[in-house]
N, C-alpha and C positions, 0 to 999 in steps of 0.2 A: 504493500500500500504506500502510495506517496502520499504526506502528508502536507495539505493544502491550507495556507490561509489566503481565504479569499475577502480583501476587505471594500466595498464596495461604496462607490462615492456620493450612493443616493440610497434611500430605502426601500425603493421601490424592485430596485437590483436584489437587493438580499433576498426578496420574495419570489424573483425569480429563478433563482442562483440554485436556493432548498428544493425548488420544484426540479431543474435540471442535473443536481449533485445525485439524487435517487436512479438515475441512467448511468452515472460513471461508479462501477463495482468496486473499480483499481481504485478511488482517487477517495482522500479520508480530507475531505472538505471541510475549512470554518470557517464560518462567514462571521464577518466584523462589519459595520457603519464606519466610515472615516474617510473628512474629505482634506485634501491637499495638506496644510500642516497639522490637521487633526487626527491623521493616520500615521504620521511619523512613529508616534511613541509606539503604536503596532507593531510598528515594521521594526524597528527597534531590539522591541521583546519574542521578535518569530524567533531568532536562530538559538536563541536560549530556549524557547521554548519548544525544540524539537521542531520545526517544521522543516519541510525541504523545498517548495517555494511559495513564490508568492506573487498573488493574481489582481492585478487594478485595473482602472484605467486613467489617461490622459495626463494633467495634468499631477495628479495624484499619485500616480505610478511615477513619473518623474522624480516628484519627491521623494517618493520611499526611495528610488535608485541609490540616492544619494548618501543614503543611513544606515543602507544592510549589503550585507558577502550573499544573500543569497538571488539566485534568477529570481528576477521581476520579468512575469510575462503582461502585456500592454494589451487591455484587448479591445480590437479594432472595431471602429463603426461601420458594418455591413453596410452595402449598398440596396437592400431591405431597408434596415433603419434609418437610412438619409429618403429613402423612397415617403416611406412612412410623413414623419417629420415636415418632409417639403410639403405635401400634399396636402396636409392638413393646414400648414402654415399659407399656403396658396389661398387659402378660402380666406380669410382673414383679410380684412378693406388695410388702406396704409401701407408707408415703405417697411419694407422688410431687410433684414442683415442677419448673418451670422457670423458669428463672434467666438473664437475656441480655438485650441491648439492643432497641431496641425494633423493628430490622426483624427481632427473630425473636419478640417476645411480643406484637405487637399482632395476628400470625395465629394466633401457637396459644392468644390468648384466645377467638378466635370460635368457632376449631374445637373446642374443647373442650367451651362450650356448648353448641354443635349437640350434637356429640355424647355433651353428658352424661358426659365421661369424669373422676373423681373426681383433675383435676390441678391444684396450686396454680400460678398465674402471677405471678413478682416481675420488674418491670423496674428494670435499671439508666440510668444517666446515664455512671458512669464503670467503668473496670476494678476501679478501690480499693474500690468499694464488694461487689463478687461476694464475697469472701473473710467480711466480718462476714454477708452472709445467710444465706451456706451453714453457718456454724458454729450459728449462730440454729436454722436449720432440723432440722440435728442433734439438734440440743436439745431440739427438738420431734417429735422419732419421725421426720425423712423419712428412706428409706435409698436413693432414688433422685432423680438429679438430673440434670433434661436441659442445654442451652446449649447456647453455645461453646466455643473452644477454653480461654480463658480461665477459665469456668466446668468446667470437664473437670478441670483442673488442681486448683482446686481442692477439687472433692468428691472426686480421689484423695485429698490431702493430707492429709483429713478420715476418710478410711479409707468413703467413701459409696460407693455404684455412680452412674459417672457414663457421660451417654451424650449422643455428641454428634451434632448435628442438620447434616448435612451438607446441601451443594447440590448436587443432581441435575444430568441433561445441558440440562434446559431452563430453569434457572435461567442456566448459565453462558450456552446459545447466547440467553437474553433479554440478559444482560450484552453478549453480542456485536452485538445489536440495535441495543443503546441507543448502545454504543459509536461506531457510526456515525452513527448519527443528533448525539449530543455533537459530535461530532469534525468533522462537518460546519457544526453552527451555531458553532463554536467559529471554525473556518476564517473564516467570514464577519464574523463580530468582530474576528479578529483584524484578517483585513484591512482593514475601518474604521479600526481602531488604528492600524496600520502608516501609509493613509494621513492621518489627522488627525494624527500627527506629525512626517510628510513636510509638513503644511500650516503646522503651531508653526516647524519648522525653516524653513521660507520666510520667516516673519513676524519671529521675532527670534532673535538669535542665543544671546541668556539669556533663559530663562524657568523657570518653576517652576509645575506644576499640580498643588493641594494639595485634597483631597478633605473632608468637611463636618466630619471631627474636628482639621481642621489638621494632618496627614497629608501627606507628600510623595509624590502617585501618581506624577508623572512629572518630571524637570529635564532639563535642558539648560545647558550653562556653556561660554563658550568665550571672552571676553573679562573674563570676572568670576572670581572665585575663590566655591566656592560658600560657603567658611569665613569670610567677609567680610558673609553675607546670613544675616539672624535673620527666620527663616518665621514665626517665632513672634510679628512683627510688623506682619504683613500682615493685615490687615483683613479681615472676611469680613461686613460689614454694610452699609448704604446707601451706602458710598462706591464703590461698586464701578462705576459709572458715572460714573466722574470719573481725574483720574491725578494722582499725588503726586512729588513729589523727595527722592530721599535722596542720600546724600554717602558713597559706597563707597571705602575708600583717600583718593586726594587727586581724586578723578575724582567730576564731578554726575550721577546718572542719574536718567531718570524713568522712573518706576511707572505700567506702562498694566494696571489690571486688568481680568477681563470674566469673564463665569459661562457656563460650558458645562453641556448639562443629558445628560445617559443617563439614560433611561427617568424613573426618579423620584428619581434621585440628581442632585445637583448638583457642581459641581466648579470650581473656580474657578483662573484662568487669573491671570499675574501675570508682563509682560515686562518687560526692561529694556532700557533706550539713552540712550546718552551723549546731552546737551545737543548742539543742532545746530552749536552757536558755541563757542567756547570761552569760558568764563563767568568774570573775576574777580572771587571773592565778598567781595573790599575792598570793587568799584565795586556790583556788582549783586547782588542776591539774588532770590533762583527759588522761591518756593510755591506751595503746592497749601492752596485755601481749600476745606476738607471739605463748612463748611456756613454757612450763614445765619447774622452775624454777628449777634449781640443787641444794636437799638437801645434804650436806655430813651428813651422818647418821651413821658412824661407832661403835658410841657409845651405849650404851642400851638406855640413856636419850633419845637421838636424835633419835632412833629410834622406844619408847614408845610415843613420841610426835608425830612422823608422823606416828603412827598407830591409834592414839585418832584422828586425825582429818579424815581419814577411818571409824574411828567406828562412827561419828557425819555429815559426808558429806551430808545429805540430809538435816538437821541445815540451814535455812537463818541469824540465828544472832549471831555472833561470839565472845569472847573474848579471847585473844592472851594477856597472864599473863607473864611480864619476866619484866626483866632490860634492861634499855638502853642500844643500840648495841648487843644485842642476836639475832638478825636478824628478829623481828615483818615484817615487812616492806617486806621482802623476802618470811616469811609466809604466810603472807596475799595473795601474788599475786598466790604463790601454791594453796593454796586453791581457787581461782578465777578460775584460769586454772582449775582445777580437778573437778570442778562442772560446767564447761561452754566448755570446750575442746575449749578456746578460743573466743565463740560466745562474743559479747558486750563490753562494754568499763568498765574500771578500774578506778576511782578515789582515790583522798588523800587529805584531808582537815583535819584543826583541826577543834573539837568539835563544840568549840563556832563560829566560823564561817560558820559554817554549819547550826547552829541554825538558823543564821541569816540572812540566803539565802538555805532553805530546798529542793526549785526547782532543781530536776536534768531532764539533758536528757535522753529522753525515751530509750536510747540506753545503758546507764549507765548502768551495771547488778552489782558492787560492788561498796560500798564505804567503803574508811579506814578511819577510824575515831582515829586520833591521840589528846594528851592533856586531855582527857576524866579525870582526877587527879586533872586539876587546874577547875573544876568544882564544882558548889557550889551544895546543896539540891536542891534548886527548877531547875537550869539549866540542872541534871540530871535527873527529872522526866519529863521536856519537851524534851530533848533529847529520852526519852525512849518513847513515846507520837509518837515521830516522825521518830524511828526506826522503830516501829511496824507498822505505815502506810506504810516506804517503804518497809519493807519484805511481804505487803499483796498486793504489784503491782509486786512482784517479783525481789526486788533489792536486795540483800545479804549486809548486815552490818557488820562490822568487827571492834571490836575495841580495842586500841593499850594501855594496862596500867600497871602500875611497880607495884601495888598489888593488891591484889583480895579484891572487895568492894560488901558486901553482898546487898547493897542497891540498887545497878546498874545493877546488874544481877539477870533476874529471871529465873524458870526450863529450862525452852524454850534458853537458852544461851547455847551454845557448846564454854566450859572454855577451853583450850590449854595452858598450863605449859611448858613457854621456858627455860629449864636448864641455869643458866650460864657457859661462855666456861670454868671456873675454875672445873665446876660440869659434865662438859664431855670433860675429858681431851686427851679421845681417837679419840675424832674427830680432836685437834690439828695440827697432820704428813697431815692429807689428806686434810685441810684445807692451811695449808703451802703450797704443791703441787700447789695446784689450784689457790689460789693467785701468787707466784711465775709464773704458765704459763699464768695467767692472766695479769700479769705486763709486762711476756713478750709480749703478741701479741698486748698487748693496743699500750706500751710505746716505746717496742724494747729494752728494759735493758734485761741484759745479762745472768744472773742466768737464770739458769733451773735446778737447783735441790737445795737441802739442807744438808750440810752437821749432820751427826748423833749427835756430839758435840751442831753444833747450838741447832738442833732440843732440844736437852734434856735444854737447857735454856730457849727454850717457852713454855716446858712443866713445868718448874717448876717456872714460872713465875704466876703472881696472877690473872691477866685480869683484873681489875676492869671496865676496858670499855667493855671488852664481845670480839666478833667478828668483830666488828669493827675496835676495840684498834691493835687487831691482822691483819688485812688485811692494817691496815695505819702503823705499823711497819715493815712488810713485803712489803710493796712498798718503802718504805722509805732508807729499805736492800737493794733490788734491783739496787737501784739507785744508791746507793752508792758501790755497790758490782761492781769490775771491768771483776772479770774471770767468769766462768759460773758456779762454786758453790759458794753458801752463806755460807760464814765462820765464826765461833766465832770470827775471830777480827773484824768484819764488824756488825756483831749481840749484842757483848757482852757490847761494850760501849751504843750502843741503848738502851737494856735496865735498864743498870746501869743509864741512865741519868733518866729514867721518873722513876727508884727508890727513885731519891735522887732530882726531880724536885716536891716532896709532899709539899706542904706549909703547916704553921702550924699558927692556928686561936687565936686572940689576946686574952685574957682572958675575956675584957671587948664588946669582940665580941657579943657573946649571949646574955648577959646580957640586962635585960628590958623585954617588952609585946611580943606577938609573931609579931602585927604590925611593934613594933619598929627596931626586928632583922630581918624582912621584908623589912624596908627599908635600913638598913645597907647593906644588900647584893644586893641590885637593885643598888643601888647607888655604890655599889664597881665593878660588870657588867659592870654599867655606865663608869666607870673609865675607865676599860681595854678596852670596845668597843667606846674611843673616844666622848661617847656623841651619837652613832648611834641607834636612840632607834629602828630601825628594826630590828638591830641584838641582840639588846639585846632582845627582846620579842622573837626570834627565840632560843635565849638559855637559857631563863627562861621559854619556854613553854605555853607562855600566848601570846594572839595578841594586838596589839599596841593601843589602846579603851583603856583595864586592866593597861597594862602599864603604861599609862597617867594619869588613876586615880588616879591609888598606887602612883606617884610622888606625885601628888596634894597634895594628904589626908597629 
């Protein structure tokens, strides 16, 4: 049995409805009175109330659309019933109009022409608007006015003859038709439904499918809070074939999106799950490289390096040879992208902290391996021990050092040679650019271009920090630059100061073991960072374990 509320917009229908509900065996019928906002709260309390759909008409049935999940079948005014209606209304002295939404004026415009019978036809969109026609019409000599209930109401009000355009028995037993027919395709959707969220519920245990306005059609939460997750963040463009990290509470999870298609709507899927390992983000950090990192390559250097990493791409184990600030860190994530178009997560840890937590998530496809220099003999042969295990589960290794160490690299290594920026001076102007619009869209400082003076001062400038040194003197321009080009007087004293900001080393500096000018210099770090020995382990390159020693010792 389907079970039917039928709520009908006049009362005269209900009387009808009990008469024709005794013909349908299938269908467990109730009929309700309620017109336009007076059947909302109905339609409201069907699907709690067990029913599986629901039967109105016109404008009323609109309404309900608006307020319930379930089929709302609309049922039609017969061409019977407009037959009826006109006929009677024909007899009737005075201009005549019909006034209703459009499943009752789009038949009695046809009928009327056929048959020639002198009737105005106004269609509405809403309820609000029946009330200014019918007083219009007044105004215009009509004294008769067919519709709805709605329009009924109002040509009493009006002091008009109004006459209202009922549904016949085969109106309603069509409604009964369709009902079934609804209720059956309806059933088989659902059941798709039911089972593709019995399929989400297998797959993860937090998800979220959000539909093409950003729109939450369906969740699921059971380890997450969903008051912790901003939808309004999630992506719904080219990334969707890749997975990202975010940081929920004090917990890492990743972002696996994917796009489900119904018919011609799309709908986009978005799971979550904790990192496989437990991840400290002192030692390691977990990203997701969206997309293809921007080389400038204007140079031959810059662009014999990003041709050697083409001729090596199928290479799981990497080494990235240059000086500090030559952009390792930027290369690295190129090559991530360019061999994964995206798929799996990126990390970046130093060496010796990776030794000492070698566990990654199975999702992990590169790690950067920074510090590989302040490694001894034996830490580098376990290190290499433990490279080659991850490139034979399919993780890409990469690692980050200021000279080429024959002892750390064997055949099987794809070596990349990063110029310093002093050594590819042509890449400079287009490097400028880009910082420069990069500072502006970050910061909203006001430069957008460089003047040719400046430029020839960074060209003939030394770099000893690489690309770096260049991208923190060029924000630094910016900021300080008022008009919207960057001028020698805004450039020139920048960098006359880190010319003349070189310090020069006491004689009795060096002097002694190499321990002892070891500890000279941790201890003068010491000095400038306060005593903070995190930061100093961060700019000696070593983790805070080594640190501690070298003090002891």
């Amino acid at each position: 049995m389907i079970k039917v509320l039928f709520i009908a917009p006049y009362p005269a229908m209900a009387v009808l409805i009990d008469e024709c509900k005794a013909e349908a065996e299938d269908l467990d019928v109730t009929v309700k009175v309620g017109n336009l906002g007076s059947a909302v709260p109905l339609a409201k309390r069907a699907e709690q109330d067990g029913f599986d759909v629901i039967i109105s008409r016109g404008g009323t049935a609109k309404s309900i659309e608006e307020v319930t999940n379930l089929p709302v079948i609309d049922i039609h005014v017969s061409g019977y019933d407009m037959l009826r209606v006109l006929t009677l209304a024909n007899e009737f002295p005075g201009k005549k109009a019909i006034v209703g939404f459009s499943n009752i004026t789009l038949g009695a415009e046809t009928i009327t022409d056929i048959l020639e019978f002198p009737i105005e036809v106004f269609t509405v969109e809403r309820a609000e608007e029946v009330g200014p026609i019918i007083k219009e019409l007044k105004d215009q000599g009509y004294s008769v006015i067919m519709g709805d209930v709605v329009t009924v109401h109002n040509a009493d009000r009006y002091g008009m003859e109004g006459i209202l355009i009922q549904s016949g028995r085969e109106a309603i037993f069509d409604a009964f038709q369709r009902t079934r027919t609804i209720y059956s395709f309806y059933q088989k959707k659902q059941t798709e439904i039911d089972l593709m969220k019995a399929m989400l519920e297998t797959e993860a245990n937090d998800f979220v499918v959000l539909d093409n306005e950003g729109e939450i059609a369906y969740e699921q939460w059971k380890s997450i809070s969903p008051s912790l997750i901003d939808v309004s963040e999630l992506s719904k463009d080219g990334e969707l074939n890749s997975q990202a990290v975010i940081k929920v509470g004090d917990e890492v999870y990743k972002v696996k999106p994917s796009v489900l298609t119904n018919g011609s709507r799309k709908y986009y899927l978005y799971s979550f799950s904790k990192l496989g390992q437990p991840i400290d983000e002192t030692l390691i950090k977990v990203e997701h490289v969206s997309q293809l990192p921007l080389i400038i390559q204007e140079s031959e250097q810059m662009r014999n390096c990003i041709s050697s990493i083409g001729a090596n791409i199928k290479k799981s184990k990497w080494a990235l040879i240059g000086e500090n600030g030559t952009g390792k860190g930027l290369i690295a994530r190129y090559i991530h992208y360019l061999k994964l178009e995206g798929d799996g997560l990126f990390a970046v840890a130093m060496a010796r902290d990776f030794l000492e937590n070698s566990e990654v998530d199975k999702d992990i496809k590169t790690i950067y391996l920074q510090g590989i220099d302040t490694l001894d003999f034996y830490e580098q042969q376990r290190l290499e021990q433990v490279a080659d295990y991850c490139c034979s589960i399919g993780i890409n290794i990469i690692y980050s050092v200021l000279t080429e160490n024959e002892g750390l690299f064997d055949s099987g290594v794809a070596r990349i040679y990063l110029p310093s920026l002093r050594n590819r001076n042509g890449d400079i102007r287009a490097l400028a650019a880009y910082f420069i619009a990069d500072s502006n869209q970050s910061f909203g400082t006001s430069p957008i271009k460089i003047k040719e003076e400046a430029l020839d001062l960074l060209e003939k400038y030394h770099w000893p920090g690489n690309v770096a040194e260049l991208k923190a003197v060029l924000y630094d321009a910016a900021a300080a630059e008022k008009g919207y080009v960057l001028s020698t007087e805004v450039m020139g004293p920048l960098l006359e100061s880190k010319v003349s900001s070189g310090f020069s080393i006491k004689d009795d500096f060096l002097q002694g073991t190499l321990e002892e000018i070891e500890k000279r210099i941790i201890l003068a770090v010491m000095e400038q960072e306060d005593g903070n020995q995190t930061r100093v382990a961060n700019r000696l390159n070593i983790n805070r374990s080594t640190l501690w020693r070298k003090l002891k010792n």
